[in-house]
C-alpha positions as CSV (number, residue, x, y, z in Angstrom):
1,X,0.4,-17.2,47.7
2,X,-2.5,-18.3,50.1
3,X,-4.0,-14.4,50.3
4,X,-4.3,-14.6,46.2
5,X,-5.8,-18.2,46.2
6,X,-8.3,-17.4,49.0
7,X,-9.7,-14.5,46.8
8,X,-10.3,-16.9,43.9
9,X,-14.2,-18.6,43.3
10,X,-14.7,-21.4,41.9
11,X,-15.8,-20.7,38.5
12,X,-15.1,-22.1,34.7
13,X,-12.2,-20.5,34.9
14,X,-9.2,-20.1,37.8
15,X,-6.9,-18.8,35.4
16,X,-9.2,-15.9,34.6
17,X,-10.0,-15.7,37.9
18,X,-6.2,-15.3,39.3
19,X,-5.6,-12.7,36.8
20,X,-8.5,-11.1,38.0
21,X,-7.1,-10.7,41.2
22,X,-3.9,-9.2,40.0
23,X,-5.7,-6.8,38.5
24,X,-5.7,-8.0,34.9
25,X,-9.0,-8.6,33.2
26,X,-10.3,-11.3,30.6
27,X,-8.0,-13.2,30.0
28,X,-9.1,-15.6,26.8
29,X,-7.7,-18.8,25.0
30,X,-6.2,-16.9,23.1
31,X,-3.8,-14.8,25.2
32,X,-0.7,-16.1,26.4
33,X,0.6,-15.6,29.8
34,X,3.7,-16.0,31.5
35,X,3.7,-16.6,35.9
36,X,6.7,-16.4,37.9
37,X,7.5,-16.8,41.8
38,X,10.7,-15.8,43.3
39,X,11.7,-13.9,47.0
40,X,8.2,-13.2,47.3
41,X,7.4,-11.7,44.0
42,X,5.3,-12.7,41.7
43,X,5.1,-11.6,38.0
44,X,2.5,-12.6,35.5
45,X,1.7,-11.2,31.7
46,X,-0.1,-11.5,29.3
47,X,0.5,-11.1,25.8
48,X,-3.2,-10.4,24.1
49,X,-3.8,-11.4,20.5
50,X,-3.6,-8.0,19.2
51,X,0.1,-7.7,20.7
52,X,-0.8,-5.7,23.9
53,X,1.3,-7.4,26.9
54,X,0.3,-6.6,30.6
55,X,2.4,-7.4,33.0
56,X,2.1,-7.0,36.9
57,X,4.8,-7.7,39.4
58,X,3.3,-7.7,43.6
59,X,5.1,-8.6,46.8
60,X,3.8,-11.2,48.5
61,X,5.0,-11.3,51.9
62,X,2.9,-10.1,54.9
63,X,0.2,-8.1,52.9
64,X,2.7,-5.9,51.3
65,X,1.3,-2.9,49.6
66,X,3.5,-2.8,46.7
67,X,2.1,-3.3,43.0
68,X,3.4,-2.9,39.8
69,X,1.2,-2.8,36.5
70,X,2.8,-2.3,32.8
71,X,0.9,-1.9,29.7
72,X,2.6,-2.2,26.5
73,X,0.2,-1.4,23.3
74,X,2.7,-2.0,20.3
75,X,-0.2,-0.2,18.0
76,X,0.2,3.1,19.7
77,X,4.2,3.1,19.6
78,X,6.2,3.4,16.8
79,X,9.3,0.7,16.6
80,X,12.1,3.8,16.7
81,X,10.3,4.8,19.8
82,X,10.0,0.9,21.3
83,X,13.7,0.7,20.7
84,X,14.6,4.0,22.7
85,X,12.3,2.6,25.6
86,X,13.9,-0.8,25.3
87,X,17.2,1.0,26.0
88,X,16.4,3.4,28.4
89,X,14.9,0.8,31.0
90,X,17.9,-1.2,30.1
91,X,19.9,1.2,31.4
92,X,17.8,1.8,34.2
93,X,18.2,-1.6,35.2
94,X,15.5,-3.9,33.6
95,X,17.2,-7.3,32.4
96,X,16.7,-8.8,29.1
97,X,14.0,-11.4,30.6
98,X,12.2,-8.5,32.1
99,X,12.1,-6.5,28.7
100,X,11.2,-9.6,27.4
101,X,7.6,-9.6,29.6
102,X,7.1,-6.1,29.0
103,X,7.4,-5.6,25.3
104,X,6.4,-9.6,24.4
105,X,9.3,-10.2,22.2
106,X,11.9,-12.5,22.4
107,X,15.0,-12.1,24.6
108,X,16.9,-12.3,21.3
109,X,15.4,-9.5,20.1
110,X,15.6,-7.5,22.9
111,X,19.2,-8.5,23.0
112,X,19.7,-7.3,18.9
113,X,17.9,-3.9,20.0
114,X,20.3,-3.6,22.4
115,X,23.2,-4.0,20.8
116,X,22.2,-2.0,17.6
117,X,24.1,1.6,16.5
118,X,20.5,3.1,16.2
């Protein structure tokens, strides 16, 4: 956590600032965002206004390399097509939570999608 902290100025605002650094851009009020810390990962998302959730998940330890970045825009994706996604990386592997911070719906609904016939 130091290395991300060490990157931040001081500014208005650190929030925007540590998304910044994650490689997620203007961050307002309005968004909400989610952080999480475990094993050396850390995940954040945000969940913009419009519905648009980006996530990022980067390893922490020793000045690993590895990234992750997710964009989820709910305008350009029709439900059917959210669903089959849902399901897919599911299978693949994703947990409910994960899904959750993806798509920016609850883990109840991910859970319904889940388990429906469709």
């Amino acid at each position: 956590m130091k290395k991300l902290t060490s990157q931040l100025s001081p500014s208005p605002s650190p929030v925007n600032d540590f998304f910044k650094v994650l490689g997620i851009e203007k961050v307002s009020r309005e968004d909400g965002f989610c952080i999480q810390y475990k094993d050396g990962i850390l995940e954040a998302s945000v969940t913009r206004n419009g519905g648009t959730v980006e996530s990022v998940k980067k390893h922490i330890k020793s000045g690993s390399g590895f990234s992750e970045m997710v964009v989820f825009e709910p305008s350009k994706m029709d439900k059917k097509d959210r669903d089959e996604l849902i399901k897919k990386l599911h299978d693949k592997g994703d947990t409910q939570k994960e899904l959750e911070r993806k798509f920016g719906i609850t883990q109840g609904m991910i859970s319904r999608i889940l388990n429906s016939k469709e």
